[in-house]
N, C-alpha and C positions, 0 to 999 in steps of 0.2 A: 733286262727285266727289273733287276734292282733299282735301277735308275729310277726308269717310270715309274715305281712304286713309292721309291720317296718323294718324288717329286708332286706324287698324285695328294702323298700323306701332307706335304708341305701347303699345297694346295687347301685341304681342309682345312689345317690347322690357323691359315689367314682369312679362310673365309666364317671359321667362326670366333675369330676376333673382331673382323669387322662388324658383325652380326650384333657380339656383344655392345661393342662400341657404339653401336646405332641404337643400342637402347638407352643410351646415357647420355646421348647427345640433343641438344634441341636443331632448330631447323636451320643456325649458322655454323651448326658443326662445333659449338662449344659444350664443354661437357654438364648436365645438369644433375640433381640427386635423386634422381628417381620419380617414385610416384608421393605425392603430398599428404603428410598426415592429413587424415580425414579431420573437418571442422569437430569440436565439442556441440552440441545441443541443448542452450538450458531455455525448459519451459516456463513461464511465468503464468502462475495461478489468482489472478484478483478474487475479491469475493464476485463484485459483477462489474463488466466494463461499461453498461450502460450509466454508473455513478462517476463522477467528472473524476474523483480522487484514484479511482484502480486502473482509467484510460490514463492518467497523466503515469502514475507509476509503470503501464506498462510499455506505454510509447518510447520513457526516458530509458529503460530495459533494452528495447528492441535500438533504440540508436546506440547504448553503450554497445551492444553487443557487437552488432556493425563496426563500430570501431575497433572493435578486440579479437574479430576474425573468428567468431560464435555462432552459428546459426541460434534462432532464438523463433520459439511457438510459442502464441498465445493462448488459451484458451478460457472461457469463459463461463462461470456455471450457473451466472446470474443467481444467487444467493440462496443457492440450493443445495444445502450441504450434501445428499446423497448423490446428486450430479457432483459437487468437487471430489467425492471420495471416490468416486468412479474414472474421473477424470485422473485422478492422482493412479488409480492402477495401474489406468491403460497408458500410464507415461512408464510403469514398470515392465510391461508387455514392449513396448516399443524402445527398452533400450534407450531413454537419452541420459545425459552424463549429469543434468543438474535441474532441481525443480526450486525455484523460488512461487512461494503461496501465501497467501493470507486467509486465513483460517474463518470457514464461515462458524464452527465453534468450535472454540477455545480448551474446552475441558473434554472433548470424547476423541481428537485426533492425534496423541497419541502413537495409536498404534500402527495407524496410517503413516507415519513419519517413519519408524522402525522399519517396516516391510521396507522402505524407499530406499534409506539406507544398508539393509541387510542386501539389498540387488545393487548395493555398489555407487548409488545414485548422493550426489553429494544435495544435501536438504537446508535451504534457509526461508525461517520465515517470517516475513514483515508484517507491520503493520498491528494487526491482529494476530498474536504469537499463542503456539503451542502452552497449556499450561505448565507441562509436567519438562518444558524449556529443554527437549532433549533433538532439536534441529541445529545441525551442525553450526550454523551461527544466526542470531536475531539480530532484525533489525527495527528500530522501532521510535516514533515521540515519545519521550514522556509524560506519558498522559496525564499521572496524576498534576503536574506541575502544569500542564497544561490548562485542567479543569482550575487548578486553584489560584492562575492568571485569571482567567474566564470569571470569577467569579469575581474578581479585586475590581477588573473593567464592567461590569455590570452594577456596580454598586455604585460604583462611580458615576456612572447616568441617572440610576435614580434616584440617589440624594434620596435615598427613606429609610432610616433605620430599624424602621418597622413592618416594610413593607412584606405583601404577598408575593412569594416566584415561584413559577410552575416550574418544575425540571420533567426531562424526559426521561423517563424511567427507564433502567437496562433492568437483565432478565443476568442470570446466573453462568448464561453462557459464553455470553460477548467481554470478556474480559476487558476491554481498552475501555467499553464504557464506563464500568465498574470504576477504575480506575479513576475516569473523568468525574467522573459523581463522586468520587469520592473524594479526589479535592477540592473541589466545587464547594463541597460542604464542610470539608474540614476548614476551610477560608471564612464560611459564615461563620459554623458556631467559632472560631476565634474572635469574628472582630466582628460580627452582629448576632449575637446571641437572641434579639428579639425577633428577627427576621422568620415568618411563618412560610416553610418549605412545603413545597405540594409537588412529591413524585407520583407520575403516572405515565403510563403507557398507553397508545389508542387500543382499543378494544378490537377494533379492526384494520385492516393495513400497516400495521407496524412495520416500520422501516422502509414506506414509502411515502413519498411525497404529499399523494393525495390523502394516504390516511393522517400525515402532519397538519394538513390541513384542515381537514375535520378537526382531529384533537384541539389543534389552538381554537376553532371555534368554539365547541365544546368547554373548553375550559375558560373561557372569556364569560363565558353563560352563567358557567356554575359558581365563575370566581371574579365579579366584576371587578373586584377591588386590585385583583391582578397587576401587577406594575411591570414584571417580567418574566421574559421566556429563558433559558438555558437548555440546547439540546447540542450531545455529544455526537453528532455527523451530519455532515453536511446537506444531506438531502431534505433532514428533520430540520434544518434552520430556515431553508429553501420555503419547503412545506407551512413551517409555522408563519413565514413571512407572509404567503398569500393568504393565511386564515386568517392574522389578524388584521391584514386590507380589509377581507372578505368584513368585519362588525365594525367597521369604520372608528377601528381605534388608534389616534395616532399620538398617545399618549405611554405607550408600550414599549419596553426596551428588549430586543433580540438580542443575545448573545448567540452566535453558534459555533461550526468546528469546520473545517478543515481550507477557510477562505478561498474557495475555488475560486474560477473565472469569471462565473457566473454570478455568485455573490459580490465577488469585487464589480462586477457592470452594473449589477442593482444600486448599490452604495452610490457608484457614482453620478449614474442618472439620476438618482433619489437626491442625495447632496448629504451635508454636513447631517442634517435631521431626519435622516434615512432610519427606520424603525429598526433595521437591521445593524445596529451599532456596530457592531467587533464577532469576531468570526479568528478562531484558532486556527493559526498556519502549520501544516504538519511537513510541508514542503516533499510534495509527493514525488516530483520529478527526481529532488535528489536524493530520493531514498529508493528509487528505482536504479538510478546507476550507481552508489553504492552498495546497493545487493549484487548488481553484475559486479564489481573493484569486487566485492567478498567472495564472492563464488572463483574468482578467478587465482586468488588469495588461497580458498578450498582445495582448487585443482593442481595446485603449485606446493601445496603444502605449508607455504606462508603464513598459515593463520589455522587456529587450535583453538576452539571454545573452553575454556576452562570448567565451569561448572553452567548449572540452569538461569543463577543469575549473571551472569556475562553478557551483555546486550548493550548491540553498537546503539547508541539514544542520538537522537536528533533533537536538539532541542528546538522546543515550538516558540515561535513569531507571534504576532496577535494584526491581522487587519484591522483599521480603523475607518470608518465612515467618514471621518473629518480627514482623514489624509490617501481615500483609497485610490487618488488618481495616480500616488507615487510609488504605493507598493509593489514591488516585482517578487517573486516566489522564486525561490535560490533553488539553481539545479544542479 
């Protein structure tokens, strides 16, 4: 009876090794580690992906991430800041590991960043940065240097040291414009102090297309003497381009911002005397998978924000109308 009973005990004791064994093993019998860290999830916040500059940033996102074994959510608040801030919760509700965003403004989000990080969530944000600069790491152009390129190539077409330019007015909230207006201008009064500035904003549809287009007509009315445009994004260069079609002026010089694909095919269809001169490169693709390099940097421990001014800068490019068929946008 003892017999049997060790033999029976021997018995188990190999049937739950192989057991174990069978859970280690894959399907040639070699042994594997188990079950796989679950993927990290970082979501990418544009202001709106319908603007070419937040699809190309978030496109090059989604493919770094692919490469870096990330699941990666887009989501899109089309430039409604009470949608991003909602959208930014419910990525706290949902547990993911990393939120890249570009701030529809500047000066009230804050606190939204805090809660993000207080649930553990590592926070970077581009483009359009947090004021109070407290997101685990920034990414961003240099704007002001970018405006006060913008303004050196503008002056340069119109040869008038005296002339009128319209600029497109920012609002207190949009930081990066600010920024841009304010090289822009700190470039004239240096080096054209006669030059008569005319900041404004459309009265209606600001910060879309069709109201840029209105505005440049508008302002071509009120201000014939007008010689050029200056607006700090891209879709306001876009806009202002078909306005000034729209009063058959082809005496006008565009500067805009963020040389999309679209202004690069205008330029070149148009040619060398495309009214859309030069247009600031912010090189959106690689600021997209630079945010994923930083975030991954975040999750590895790699990389420490030292203070609020700490911000990784991209420095900006400039497309030309006289050379757009060569430009490529670095990713």
């Amino acid at each position: 009876m003892k017999k049997l009973m060790a033999i029976l005990l021997a018995c188990l004791v190999m049937g739950s090794c192989i057991a174990c064994s069978g859970q280690n093993t894959d399907g040639n019998g070699e042994e594997s580690s188990g079950d796989s860290e679950e993927k990290k999830t970082i979501a990418v916040v544009p202001q709106s992906m319908a603007q070419e500059f937040g699809a190309d940033v978030a496109s090059a996102a989604e493919a770094a991430c692919e490469e870096m074994g990330y699941e990666c959510l887009v989501l899109d608040p089309d430039l409604d800041l009470s949608t991003q801030i909602s959208m930014l919760e419910d990525l706290i509700v949902q547990g993911v590991d990393g939120v890249m965003f570009s701030a529809i403004d500047t000066t009230s989000m804050g606190p939204i960043v805090e809660e993000l990080k207080s649930a553990g969530i590592k926070v970077i944000d581009f483009d359009c940065t947090v004021d109070e600069g407290n997101a685990d790491a920034s990414i961003k152009s240099d704007d002001y240097a970018g405006g006060y390129q913008a303004a050196e190539v503008l002056m340069e077409k119109v040869n008038d040291p005296e002339a009128t330019i319209i600029v497109y007015g920012t609002s207190s909230t949009i930081g990066t414009g600010y920024l841009r207006n304010s090289g822009f201008n700190a470039y004239m009064e240096e080096n054209y102090p006669d030059v008569t500035l005319v900041e404004t904003r459309p009265s209606e549809g600001a910060g879309t297309r069709d109201g840029c287009r209105t505005w440049a007509v508008d302002m071509l009315t009120a201000y014939p003497e007008a010689k050029g445009f200056f607006t700090f994004y891209g879709d306001g260069a876009i806009g202002t381009y078909y306005g000034v079609l729209e009063t058959g002026r082809d005496d006008v010089v565009i500067v805009g911002y963020d040389a999309s694909a679209e202004q690069q095919e205008i330029m070149v269809n148009d040619g060398p005397d495309c009214i859309l001169q030069a247009s600031v490169a912010q090189y959106p693709k690689m600021m997209g998978r630079m945010a994923v390099e930083t975030m991954d940097e975040l999750f590895n421990g790699t990389y420490e924000r030292e203070d609020a001014e700490d911000i990784i800068y991209i420095e900006p490019g400039m497309l030309l109308a006289e050379s757009a068929a060569e430009f490529e946008d670095k990713e």
